[in-house]
C-alpha positions as CSV (number, residue, x, y, z in Angstrom):
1,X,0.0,0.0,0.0
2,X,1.3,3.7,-1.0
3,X,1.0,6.4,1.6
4,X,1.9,10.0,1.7
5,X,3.4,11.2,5.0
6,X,3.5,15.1,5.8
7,X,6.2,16.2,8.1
8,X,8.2,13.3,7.5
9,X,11.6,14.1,9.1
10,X,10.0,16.2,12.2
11,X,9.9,14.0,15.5
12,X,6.6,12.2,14.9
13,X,6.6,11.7,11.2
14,X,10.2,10.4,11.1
15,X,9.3,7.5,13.7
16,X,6.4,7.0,11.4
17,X,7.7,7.0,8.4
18,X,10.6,4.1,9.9
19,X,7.5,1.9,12.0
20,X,5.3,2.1,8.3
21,X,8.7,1.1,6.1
22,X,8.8,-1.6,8.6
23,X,5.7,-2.5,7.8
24,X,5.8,-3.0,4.5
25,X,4.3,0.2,3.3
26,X,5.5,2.4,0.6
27,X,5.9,5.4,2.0
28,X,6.0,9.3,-0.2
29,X,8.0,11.7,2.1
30,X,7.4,15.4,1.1
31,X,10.4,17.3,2.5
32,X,11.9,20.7,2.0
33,X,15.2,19.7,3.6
34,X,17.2,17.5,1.7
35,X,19.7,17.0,4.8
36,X,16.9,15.6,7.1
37,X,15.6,13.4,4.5
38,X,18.7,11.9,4.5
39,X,17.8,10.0,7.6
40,X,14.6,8.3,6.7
41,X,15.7,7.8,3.0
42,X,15.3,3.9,1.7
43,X,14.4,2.0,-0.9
44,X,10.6,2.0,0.3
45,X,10.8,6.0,0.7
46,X,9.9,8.0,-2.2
47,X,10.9,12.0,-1.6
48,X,9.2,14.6,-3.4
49,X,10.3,17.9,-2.9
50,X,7.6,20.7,-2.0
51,X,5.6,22.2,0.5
52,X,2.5,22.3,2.2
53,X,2.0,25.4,1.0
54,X,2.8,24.7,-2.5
55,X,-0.5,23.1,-3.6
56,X,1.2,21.4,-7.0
57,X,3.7,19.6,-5.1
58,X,1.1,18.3,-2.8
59,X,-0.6,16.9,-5.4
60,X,2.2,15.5,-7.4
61,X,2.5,13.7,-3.6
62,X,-0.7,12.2,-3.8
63,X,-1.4,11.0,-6.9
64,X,-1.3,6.9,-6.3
65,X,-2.0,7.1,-2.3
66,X,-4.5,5.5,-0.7
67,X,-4.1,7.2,2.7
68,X,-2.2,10.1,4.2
69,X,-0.8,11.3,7.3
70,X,-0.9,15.0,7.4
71,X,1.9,15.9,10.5
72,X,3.7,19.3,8.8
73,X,3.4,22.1,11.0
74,X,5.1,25.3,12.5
75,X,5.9,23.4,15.8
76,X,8.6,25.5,16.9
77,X,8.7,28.2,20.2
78,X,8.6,31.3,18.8
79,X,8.9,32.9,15.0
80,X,9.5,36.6,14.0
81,X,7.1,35.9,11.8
82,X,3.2,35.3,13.3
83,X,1.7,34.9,10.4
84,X,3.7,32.1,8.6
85,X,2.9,29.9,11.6
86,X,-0.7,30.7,11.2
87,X,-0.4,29.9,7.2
88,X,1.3,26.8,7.4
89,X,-0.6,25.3,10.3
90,X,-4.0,26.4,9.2
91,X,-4.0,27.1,5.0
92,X,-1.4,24.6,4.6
93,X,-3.5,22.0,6.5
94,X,-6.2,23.3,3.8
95,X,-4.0,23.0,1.1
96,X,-3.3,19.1,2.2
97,X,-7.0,18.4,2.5
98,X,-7.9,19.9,-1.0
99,X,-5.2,17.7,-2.4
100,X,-6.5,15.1,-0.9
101,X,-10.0,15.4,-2.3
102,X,-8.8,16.3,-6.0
103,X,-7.0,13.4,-5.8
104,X,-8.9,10.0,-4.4
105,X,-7.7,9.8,-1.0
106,X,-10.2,9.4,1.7
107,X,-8.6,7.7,4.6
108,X,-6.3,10.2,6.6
109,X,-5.2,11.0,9.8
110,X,-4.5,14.5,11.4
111,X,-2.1,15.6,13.9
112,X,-3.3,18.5,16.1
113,X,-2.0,18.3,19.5
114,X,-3.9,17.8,23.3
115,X,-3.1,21.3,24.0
116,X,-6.0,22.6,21.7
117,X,-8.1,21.4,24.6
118,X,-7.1,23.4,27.4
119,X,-5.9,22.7,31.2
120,X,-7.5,20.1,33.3
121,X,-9.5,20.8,36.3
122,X,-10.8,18.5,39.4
123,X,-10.4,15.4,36.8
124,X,-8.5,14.7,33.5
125,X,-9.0,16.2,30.8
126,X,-10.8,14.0,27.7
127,X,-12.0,14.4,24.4
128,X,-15.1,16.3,25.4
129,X,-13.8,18.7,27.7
130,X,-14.8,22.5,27.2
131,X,-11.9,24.4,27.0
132,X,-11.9,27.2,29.8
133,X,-9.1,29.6,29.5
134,X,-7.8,31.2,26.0
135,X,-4.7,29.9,24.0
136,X,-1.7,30.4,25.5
137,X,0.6,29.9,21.8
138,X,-0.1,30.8,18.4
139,X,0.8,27.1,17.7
140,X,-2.3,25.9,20.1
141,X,-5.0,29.1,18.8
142,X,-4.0,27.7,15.1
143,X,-4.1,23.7,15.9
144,X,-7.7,24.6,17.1
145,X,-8.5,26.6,13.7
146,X,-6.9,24.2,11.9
147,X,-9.2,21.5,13.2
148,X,-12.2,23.5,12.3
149,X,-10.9,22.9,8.8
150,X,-10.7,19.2,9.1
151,X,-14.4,19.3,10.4
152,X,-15.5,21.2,7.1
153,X,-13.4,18.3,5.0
154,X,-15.0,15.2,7.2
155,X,-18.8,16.9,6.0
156,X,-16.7,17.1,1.9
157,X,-16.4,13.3,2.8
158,X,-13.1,12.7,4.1
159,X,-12.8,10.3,6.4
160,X,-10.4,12.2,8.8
161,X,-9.4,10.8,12.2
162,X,-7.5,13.6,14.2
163,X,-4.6,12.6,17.0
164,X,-4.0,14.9,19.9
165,X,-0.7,13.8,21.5
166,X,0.3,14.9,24.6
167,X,3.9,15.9,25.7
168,X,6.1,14.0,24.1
169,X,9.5,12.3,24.7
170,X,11.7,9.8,23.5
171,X,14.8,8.7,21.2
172,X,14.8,11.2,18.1
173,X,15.6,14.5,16.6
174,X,16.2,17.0,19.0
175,X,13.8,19.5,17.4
176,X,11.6,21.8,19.0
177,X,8.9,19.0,18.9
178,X,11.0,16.7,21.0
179,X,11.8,19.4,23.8
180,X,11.0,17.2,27.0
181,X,14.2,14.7,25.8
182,X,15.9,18.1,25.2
183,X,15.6,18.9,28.7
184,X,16.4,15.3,29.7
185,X,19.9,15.7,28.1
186,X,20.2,19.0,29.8
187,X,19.5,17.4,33.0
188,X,21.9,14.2,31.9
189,X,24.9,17.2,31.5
190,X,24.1,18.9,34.9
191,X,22.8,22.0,32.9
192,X,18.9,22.0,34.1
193,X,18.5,24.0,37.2
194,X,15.3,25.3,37.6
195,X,11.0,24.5,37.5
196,X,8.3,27.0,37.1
197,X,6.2,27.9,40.1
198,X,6.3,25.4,43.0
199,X,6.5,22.5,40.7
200,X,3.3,20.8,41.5
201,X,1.4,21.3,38.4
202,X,0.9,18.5,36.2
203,X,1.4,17.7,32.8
204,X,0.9,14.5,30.7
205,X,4.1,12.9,29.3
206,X,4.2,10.2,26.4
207,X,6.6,8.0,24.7
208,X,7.4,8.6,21.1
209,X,6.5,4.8,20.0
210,X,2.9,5.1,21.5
211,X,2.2,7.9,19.5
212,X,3.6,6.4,16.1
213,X,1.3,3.4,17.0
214,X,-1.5,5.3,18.1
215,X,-1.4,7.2,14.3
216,X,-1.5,3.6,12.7
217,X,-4.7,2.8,14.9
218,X,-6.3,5.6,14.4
219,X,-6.0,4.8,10.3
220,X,-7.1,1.5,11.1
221,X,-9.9,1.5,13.8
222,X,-10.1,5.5,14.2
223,X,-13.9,7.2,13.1
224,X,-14.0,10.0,10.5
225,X,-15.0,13.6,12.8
226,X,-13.4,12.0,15.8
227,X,-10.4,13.1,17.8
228,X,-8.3,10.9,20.0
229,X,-6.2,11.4,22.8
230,X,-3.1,10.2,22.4
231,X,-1.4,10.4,26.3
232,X,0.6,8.5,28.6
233,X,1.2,9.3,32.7
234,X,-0.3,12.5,34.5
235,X,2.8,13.7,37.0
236,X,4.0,16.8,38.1
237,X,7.2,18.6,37.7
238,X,8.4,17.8,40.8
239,X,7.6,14.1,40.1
240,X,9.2,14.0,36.7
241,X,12.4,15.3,38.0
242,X,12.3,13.1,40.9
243,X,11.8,9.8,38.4
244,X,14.7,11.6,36.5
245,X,16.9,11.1,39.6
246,X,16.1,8.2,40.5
247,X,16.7,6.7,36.9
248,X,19.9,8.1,36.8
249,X,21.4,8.8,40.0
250,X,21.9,12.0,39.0
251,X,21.0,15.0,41.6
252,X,20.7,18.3,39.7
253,X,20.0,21.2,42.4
254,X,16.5,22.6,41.0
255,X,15.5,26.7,41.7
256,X,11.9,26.7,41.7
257,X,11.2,30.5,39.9
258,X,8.3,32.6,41.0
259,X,5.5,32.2,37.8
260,X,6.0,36.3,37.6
261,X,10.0,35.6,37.5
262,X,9.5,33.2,34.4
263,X,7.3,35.6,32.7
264,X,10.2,38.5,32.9
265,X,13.2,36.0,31.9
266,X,11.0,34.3,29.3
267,X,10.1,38.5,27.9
268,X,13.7,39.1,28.2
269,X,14.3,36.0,26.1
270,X,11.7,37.1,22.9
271,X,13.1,40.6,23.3
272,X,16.5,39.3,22.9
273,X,14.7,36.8,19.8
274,X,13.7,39.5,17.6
275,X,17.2,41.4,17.6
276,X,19.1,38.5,17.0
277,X,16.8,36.3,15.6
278,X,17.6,33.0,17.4
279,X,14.7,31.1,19.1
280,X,14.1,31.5,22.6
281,X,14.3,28.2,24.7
282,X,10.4,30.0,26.1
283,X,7.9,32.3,25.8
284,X,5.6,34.3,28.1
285,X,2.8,32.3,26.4
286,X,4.4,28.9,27.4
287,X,5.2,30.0,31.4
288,X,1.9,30.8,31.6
289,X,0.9,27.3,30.2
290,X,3.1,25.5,32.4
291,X,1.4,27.1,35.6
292,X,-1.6,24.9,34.9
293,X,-2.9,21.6,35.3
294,X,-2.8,19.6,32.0
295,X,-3.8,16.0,33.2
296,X,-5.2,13.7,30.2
297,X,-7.2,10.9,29.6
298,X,-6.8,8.4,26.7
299,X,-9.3,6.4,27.5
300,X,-11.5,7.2,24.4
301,X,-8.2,5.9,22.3
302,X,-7.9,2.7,24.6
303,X,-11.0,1.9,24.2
304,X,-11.6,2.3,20.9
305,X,-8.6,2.0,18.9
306,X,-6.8,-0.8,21.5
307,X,-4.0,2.3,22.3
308,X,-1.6,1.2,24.9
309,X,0.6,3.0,26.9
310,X,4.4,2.9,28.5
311,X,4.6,3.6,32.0
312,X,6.7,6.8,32.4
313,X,9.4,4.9,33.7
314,X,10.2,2.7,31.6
315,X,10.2,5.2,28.8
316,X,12.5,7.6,30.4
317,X,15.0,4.7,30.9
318,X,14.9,3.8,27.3
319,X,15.3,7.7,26.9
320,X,18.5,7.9,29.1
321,X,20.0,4.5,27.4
322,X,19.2,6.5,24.1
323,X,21.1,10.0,25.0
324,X,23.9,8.2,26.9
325,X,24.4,6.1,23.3
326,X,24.7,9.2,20.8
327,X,26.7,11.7,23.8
């Protein structure tokens, strides 16, 4: 079976693009890198050069698939440039779904992400839950449009299924989409020293191989309109960390820094961005996120998809064993 993959050599859609090759799949890559294609290239891979935004490549992509995974987006902290995050998240997820339809495919799955939702409250958060604050990112405010496009698609007749994982980790590029296991090397090299607020909110941390299996269930078993939860263990800050030590006998000393203290560092730090133009490790936007609650429920994707999850430990060891391997 062909498939086109979007954001094939991001975090997510390189693990996929490897577990579907695996699989037996044929697999087109559309890339604008021709470095990072190097690392998922094969005989199975087929690369076509373009852009989501470009709506000839897309469907130069597409012609012969039978399903699509549509994972290219501006995932990155911060851009000088607003409205480029909200073209390529939003009309380019348009652009995909158009070129889709013109084309014959009907089976796809959409990546958004569980912080389109919003913070939890007394209980996990699910599939259901009304969102009760605004958007804290531009990448969150134009996940949520973006899935507002995939609803008018599913009524064109588009069978989309849409994923919402949560924080994720594991072995992988280093990219701004695989920041948790960026601040797990940190740790590993004695350079992470500090935790917003007191460190008791939680947030929901998953392994990158649930997630790559949780995409092929959701093609499989997933319903067109429905979103899914893709999650793994609720735990706060203080709890990660303290897992973290435990795993690897490593001690860091950890300043816990007033919310109000984050928020002047993290303005200092997008000041500093837009004169020099290199990304800030956070924003305002994101301090203000991490003061919440963000527990998760993937019940909804156990139940109906037969999604499975690692228990955070064990994926944080496989995590160390990983970083310790390429230091």
């Amino acid at each position: 079976m062909r498939v086109f993959v979007t954001g094939s050599t991001g975090f997510i859609g390189a693990a996929l693009v490897r577990k579907l090759v695996s699989e037996g799949y044929d697999v087109v890559c559309l890339y604008r890198n021709p470095e990072k294609m190097k690392n998922i290239l094969t005989e199975k891979v087929e690369p076509v050069k373009g852009d989501i935004l470009d709506f000839n490549s897309l469907t130069e992509a597409c012609r012969g698939c039978e399903r699509l995974f549509h994972l290219a987006a501006f995932t990155g902290v911060w851009s000088r440039n607003r409205e480029l995050i909200r073209r390529l998240n939003v009309e380019g997820t348009r652009n995909v779904m158009k070129a889709a339809l013109q084309t014959g495919i009907r089976d796809i799955v959409f990546t958004s992400t569980a912080g389109v939702i919003g913070p939890s409250s007394y209980s996990p958060a699910n599939e259901e839950t009304e969102r009760t604050t605004g958007f804290f990112t531009l990448y969150e405010e134009t996940k949520a449009e973006a899935e507002n496009v995939i609803a008018d698609y599913v009524k064109k007749g588009l069978n989309i299924r849409t994923v919402n994982p949560t924080r994720l980790y594991g072995p992988g590029e280093l990219n701004a989409g695989n920041s948790v296991t960026r601040i797990i090397k940190m740790y590993l090299e004695g350079k992470w020293h500090f935790v917003i607020g007191d460190g008791n909110s939680t947030g929901n941390y998953v392994f990158i191989d649930d997630v790559v299996k949780g995409h092929l269930l959701a093609m499989e078993k997933g319903k067109a309109g429905e979103r899914y939860l893709l999650g793994g263990e609720n735990i706060s800050y203080n709890g990660f960390f303290k897992l973290l030590e435990e795993i690897t006998g490593i001690k860091n000393r950890l300043f816990r820094l007033p919310v109000s203290l984050s928020l002047a560092f993290a303005g200092t730090a997008v000041a500093f961005a837009y004169i020099t133009g290199i990304e800030p490790f956070i924003t305002p936007g994101h301090v203000r996120r991490y003061s919440y609650h963000w527990q998760v429920s993937s019940d909804k994707a156990i139940k109906e998809l037969g999604y499975s999850l690692t228990p955070l430990r064990i994926g944080l060891e496989k995590t160390v064993d990983w970083l310790k391997k390429i230091s």
